[in-house]
N, C-alpha and C positions, 0 to 999 in steps of 0.2 A: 539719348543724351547720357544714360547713366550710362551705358557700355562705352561710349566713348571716353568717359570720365575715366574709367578703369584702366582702358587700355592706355591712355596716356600717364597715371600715375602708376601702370606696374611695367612701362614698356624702357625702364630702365634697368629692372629685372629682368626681365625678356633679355636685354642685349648685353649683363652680364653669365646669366646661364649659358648664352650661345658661347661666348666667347671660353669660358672654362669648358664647353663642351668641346671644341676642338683642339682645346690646348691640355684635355684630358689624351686626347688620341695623339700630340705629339708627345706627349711625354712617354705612352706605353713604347711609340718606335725608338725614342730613344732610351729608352731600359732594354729594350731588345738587343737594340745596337750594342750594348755596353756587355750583355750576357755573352752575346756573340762572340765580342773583342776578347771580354777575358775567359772565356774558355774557347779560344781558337790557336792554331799554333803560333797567332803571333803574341799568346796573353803576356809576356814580359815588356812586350813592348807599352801595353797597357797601363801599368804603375811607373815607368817613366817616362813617357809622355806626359802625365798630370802631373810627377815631380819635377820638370824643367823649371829654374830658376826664371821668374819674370820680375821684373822692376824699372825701377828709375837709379841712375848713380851722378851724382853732382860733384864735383872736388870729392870731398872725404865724405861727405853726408849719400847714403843709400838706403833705399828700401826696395828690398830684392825678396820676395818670399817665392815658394811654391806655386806653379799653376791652378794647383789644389785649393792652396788657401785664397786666393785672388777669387776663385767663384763661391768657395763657401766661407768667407770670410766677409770680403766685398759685394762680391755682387748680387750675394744673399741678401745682404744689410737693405738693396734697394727692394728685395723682394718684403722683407720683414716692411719696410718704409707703406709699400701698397696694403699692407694688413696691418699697417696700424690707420690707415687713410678709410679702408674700409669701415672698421672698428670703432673708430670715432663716427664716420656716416651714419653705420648702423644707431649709434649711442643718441644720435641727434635727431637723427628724421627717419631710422627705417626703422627694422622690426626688432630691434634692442631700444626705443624711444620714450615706451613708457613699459612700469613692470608687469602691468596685464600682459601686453605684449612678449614681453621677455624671459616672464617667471619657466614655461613649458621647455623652449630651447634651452634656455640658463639650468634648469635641471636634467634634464635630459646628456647637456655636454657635461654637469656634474657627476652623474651615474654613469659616463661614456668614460671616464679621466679616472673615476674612483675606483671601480672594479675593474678592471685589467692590471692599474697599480696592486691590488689587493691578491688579484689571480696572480700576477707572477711572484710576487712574495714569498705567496703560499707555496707555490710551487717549487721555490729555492731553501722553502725551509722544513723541505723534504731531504735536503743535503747534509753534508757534514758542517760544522759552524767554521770551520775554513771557507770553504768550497763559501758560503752564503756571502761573506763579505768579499771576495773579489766578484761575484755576481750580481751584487745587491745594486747597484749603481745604475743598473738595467732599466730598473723598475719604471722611469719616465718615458721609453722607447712605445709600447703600445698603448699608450694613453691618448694620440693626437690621433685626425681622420684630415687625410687629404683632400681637400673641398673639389682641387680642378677634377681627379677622376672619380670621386663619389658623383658629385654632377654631369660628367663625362657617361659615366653608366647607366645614371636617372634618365639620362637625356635620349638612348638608343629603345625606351620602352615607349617614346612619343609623347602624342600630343592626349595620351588616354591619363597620364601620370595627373593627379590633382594640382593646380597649383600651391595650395595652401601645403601638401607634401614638399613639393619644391623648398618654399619661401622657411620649413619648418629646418630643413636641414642645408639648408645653406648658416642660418643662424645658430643654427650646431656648430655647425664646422668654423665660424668666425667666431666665436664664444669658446670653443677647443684652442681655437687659435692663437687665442688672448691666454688660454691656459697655459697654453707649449710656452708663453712668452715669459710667464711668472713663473712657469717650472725650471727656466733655461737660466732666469734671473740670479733663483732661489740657491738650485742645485748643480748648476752646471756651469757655476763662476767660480772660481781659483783663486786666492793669494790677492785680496782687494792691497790695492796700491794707491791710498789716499787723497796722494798730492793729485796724481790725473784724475781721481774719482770727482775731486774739487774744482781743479778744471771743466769736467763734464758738467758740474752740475753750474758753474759759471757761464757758460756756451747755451746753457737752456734758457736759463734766466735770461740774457741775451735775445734767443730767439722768441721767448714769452713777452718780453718788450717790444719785441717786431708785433706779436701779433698784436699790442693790446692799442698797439701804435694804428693800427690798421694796412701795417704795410705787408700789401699783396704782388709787390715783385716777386719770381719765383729766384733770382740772381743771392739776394740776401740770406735766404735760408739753404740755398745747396751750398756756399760758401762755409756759413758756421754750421750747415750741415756735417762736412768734409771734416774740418775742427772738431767736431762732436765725434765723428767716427774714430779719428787718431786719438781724443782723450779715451774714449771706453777701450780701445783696443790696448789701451797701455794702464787701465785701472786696474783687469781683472774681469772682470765682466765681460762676455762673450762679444764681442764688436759691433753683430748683427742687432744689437738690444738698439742700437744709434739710431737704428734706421724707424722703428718704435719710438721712440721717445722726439724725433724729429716731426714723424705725422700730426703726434698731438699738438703740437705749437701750431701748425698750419691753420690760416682763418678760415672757417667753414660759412661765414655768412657774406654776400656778396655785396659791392658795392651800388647796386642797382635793385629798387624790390620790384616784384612783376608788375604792380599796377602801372610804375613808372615807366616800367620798359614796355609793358603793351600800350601804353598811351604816345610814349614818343617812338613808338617804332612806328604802329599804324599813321602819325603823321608825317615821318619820314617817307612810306610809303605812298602818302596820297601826294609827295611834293613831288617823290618819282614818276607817276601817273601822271601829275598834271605838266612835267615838263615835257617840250616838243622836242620829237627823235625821229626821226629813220628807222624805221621798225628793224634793219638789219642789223646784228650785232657788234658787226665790226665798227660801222660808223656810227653808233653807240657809246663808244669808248670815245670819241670825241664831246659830248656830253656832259660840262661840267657840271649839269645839275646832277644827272643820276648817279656820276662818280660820288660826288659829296653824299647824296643819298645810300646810297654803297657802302661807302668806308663809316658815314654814321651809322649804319645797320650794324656793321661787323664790330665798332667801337664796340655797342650796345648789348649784339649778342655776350662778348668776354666781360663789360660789367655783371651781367643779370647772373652770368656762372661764379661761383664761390672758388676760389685758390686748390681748395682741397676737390673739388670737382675737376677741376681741369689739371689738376694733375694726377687723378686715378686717371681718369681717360687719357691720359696722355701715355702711362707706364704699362697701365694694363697690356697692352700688346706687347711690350719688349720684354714685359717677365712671362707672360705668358707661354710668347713664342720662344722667347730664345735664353732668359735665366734658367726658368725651368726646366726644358729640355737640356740644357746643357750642363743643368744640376746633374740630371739623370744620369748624363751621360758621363759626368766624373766620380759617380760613388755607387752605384749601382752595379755598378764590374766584377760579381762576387764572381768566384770558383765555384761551381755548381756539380762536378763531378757524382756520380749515383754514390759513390759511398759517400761523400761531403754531404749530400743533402740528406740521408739517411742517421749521418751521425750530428748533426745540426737539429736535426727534427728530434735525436733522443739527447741533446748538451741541454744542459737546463737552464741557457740562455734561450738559446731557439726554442725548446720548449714553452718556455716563459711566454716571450715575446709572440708566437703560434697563439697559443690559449687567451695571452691578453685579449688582441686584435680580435682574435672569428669566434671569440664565449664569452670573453670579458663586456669587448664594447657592445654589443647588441644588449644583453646580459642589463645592464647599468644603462643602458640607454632609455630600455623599456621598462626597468623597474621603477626609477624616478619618476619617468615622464608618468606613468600609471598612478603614482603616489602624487604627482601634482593635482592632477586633474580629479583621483580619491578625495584626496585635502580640499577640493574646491578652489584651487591659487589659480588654477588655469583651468581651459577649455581646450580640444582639440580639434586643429584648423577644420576647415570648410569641407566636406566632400574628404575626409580622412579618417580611417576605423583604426584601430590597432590593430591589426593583422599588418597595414599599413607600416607602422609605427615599428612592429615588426622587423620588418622585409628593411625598413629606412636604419632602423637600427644594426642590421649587416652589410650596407653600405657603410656605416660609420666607422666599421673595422678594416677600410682602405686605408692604411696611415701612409706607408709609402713616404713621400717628400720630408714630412716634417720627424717620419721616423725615423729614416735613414739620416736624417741630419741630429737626432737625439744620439744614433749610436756611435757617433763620430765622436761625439761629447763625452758620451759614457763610458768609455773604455778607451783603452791605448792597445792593448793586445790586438796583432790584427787576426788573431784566430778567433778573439771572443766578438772585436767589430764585425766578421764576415759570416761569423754565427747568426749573433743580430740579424744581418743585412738579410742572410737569407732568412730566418724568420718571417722576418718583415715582408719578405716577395712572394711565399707560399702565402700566408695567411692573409694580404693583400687579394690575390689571386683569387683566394678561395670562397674570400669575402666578395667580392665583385660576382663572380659568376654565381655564385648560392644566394645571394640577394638580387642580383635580375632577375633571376632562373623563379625565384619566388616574388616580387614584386609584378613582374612576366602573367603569371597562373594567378597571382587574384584579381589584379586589373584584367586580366580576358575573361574570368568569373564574374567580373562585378560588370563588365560590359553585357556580356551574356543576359545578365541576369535583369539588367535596364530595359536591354531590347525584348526579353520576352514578356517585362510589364508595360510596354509602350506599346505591344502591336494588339489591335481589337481583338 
């Protein structure tokens, strides 16, 4: 009974890990792709394909931007919208729910955010005090960890990885996440423009009235969704914050509680048993008792699910499969040439951004998380040692996604964005392979080491 209990309260995690694990392996192909494109002879064609004008034009009124800005602008905003959905989950029913639970990751992603800020600082303020201020702006680039291929990576070393590992850094990287969003808010919003600022914050109240109303149409909220995105993108405020700020209004409690849906579904069910049918399915469907029984099951199932449930499962797969990939696939197009990566690796941006990611975040991951658990504020999960903690900590240094989407922000230079970028793709890289490679060697020591105290 109790493994069943588990397996149905963790087999929601289960079918999020699976899902960022293969949307970890479409994103590498499309980073691939995009290296390929821009350094192949057709890499011109590469910066204007993303810069083609796409929009809408009505009489005089148009909105025409960039192909560029429509995925990192827009369609990001839905991606932002799924990690604010998560975010809130976590905050309510998963493992950000209470602070025992929360205190280890919540430090952990604060020593993963603090010291790589702190390591590239340092490292620029090795520079001339020019040089430091048009660099300095950098400093939020290896602060975040990419959850789909941190867990993308976790996920190729099996079924030997702990789960309480798992469950530890997935609530990193959702708590990072919540970071990038107040980092993006803080430092990487421009020239506030009042009047839309005021709109926006009209547009929420609006939606805060939806939810307190109880209304769980998804129609209402993508509406003044869409409103919410055109006020932020004209305040000042990076656009993609809408998509944030829209999750939170979402109702997380359903209109159905289980006792009531397991009572009226099992009697639904015993009305479909007891009515007479034709065992074939075809003439079945003739059958207006089980039809009614049918459509009442399906009513019942979409009560018992909360708004904000069924619309993570609903996005999850389109950002998964095809935002993110397609993120990849528009910014990750560096110039990679051996003397570019060479002089990247010594600009004390890339340098920066390098040391954050593969010294900083592990660095700040383990030294908190070790001071929580010092302090007595937390415990470390189930079947998980620091060595562990470790190894999770240079997964943490995949930033990747939400980095490359920092250095877009940080800089206008495209010699110092493409410095960045490759930063970001080495020390991604390095961090992936150097933490399998070592997560790899103590999970087959620590199995090792099971099976030679279990055999007589």
């Amino acid at each position: 009974m109790a493994g069943r209990l588990k397996r149905i309260l963790f087999k929601p995690f289960h079918q999020f890990f699976q899902l960022q694990t293969s949307s970890g392996i479409l994103l590498l192909a499309a980073t691939l792709m995009a290296l390929f494109w821009a350094n192949s002879p057709w890499r011109e064609s590469y910066d204007w394909f993303w810069q083609l004008p796409v929009g809408l034009e009505v009489g005089s009124w148009r909105l025409v931007h960039s192909l560029h800005f429509w995925i990192n602008d827009a369609m990001m905003a839905v991606f932002f919208f799924v990690v604010g959905l998560e975010i809130k989950r976590e905050l309510w029913v998963g493992e950000l729910s209470s602070p025992k639970k929360a205190v280890l990751p919540f430090m952990a992603a604060l020593g993963g955010m603090l010291f790589p800020a702190l390591l590239y600082l340092g490292i620029l303020g090795l520079q001339p005090a020019a040089a430091q201020a048009s660099y300095q702006s950098g400093w939020g680039i290896p602060t975040v960890t990419d959850i789909a291929f941190a867990l993308g990576v976790l996920a190729l070393l099996g079924e030997r990885v702990p789960l309480g590992l798992k469950v530890f850094l997935t609530a990193l990287a959702i708590i990072d996440d919540l970071g990038a969003i107040v980092l993006i808010a803080l430092f990487y919003s421009h020239g506030l423009q009042w009047e839309a600022l005021g709109l926006a914050l009209i547009i929420i109240g609006a939606l805060y009235l939806l939810n307190r109303l109880q209304v769980d149409a998804p129609l209402p909220y993508a509406l003044l969704g869409l409103l919410l995105w055109g006020a932020v993108l004209n305040s000042g405020l990076h656009a993609t914050l809408s998509g944030v700020l829209l999750a939170f209004t979402i109702p997380a409690s359903s209109r159905l509680n289980p006792v009531d849906f397991y009572e009226r579904g099992m009697a639904s069910l015993k009305r479909f048993q007891a009515a007479d049918s034709d065992p074939q399915p075809v003439l079945m469907l003739t059958n207006q008792e089980h039809q009614a029984s049918v459509q009442e099951l399906e009513l019942m199932c979409e009560a018992v699910q909360s708004p904000l449930q069924q619309l993570e499962h609903t996005l999850h797969p389109w950002v998964s499969y095809g935002i993110l990939p397609l993120f990849a696939l528009a910014n990750a197009g560096v110039p990679l040439p051996v003397g570019g990566i060479l002089q990247a690796l010594l600009h004390p941006i890339g340098l920066g951004v390098m040391a954050g990611l593969f010294l900083g975040k592990p660095l700040g991951i383990f030294a908190l998380s070790w001071l929580a658990v010092r302090l007595k504020l937390a415990e470390l999960p189930e079947g998980v040692n620091w060595s562990l903690i470790a190894g999770a900590g240079i997964l943490g240094g995949i930033g990747f996604t939400m980095s490359l989407f920092i250095a877009d922000l940080a800089f206008s230079a495209p010699s110092f964005v493409n410095g960045a970028k490759t930063g970001v793709l080495l020390a991604s890289a390095c961090a992936g392979v150097v933490g399998s490679l070592l997560l790899w060697k103590l999970l087959q020591t620590q199995t090792n080491t099971t099976e030679a105290t279990s055999d007589p």
